[in-house]
C-alpha positions, 0 to 999 in steps of 0.5 A: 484394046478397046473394051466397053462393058454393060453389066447388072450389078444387083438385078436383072436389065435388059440392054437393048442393042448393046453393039449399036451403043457401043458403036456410038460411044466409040463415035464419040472418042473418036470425034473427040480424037481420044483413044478409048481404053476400057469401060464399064458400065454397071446398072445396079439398085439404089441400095447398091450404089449407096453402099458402093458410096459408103465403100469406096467415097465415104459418102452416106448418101444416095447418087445418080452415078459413081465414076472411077477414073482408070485413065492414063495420060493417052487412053481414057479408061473407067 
């Protein structure tokens, strides 16, 4: 089942038009002709994603963005 997800980690976001953005990120597994699993999108503070860094990747130092790959071979998932 297809689920994409948009939530805050550590503070409040405000998501604009959640539906049309999911409508196009569906666009794009479509016309890349993958199928679309389950993805989440977690909007959070620096320090949070630092500490998620030093958690998850032993990385002690700030990023942009952390994935997580829950893919399998037919569905793509993260």
């Amino acid at each position: 089942m297809t689920k994409i997800n948009f939530r805050s980690g550590d503070r409040s976001f405000v998501f604009p038009n959640k539906t049309h953005l999911k409508s196009f990120i569906a666009s794009i597994f479509k016309k890349e002709k993958r199928e679309l699993g389950s993805i989440n999108y977690i909007f959070c503070s620096d320090d949070m994603l630092l500490k998620i860094n030093q958690d998850f990747l032993q990385h002690n130092y700030y990023t942009d963005i952390i994935t997580f790959d829950d893919s399998t071979n037919s569905v793509i998932s993260g």
